[in-house]
N, C-alpha and C positions, 0 to 999 in steps of 0.2 A: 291473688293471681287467678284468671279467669283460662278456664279449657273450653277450645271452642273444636266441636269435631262434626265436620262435616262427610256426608257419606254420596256418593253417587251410585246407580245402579242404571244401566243402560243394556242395552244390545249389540254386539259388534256388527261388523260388514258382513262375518260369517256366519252370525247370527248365534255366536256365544253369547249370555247374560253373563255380565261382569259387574262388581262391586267393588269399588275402589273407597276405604278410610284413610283421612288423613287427621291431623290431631295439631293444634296449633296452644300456646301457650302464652298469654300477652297480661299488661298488666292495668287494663281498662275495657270497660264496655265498649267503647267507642272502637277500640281497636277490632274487637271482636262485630261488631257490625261491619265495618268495612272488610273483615274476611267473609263473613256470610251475603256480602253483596256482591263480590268476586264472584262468587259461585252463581250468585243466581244468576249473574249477567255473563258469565262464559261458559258456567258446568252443562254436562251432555245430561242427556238423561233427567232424572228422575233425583232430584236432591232433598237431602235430609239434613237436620243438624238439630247440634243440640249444643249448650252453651250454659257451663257449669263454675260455678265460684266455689276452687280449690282450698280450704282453709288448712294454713299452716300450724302444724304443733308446735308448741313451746316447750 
């Protein structure tokens, strides 16, 4: 299982700086590229990510 968590950080209208994380759970790389290409082609701001292979205990 692969965690894919991408972050944005932007400016509002009112000129707050906000950070929004979101945390996604998929069970391929491929999947996990196509959430971090979402982002880059819609997310505001200033995006980050990082993209982690969960190993499960026995």
């Amino acid at each position: 299982m692969w965690e894919v968590r991408v972050t944005q950080k932007y400016t509002s209208d009112h000129g707050i700086d906000l950070e929004e994380t979101v945390v996604f759970r998929v069970n391929n790389l491929t999947k996990a590229g196509v959430i971090v290409d979402i982002f880059k082609g819609y997310g505001i701001g200033k995006i980050s990510y990082s993209i982690t292979n969960e190993q499960e205990e026995e």
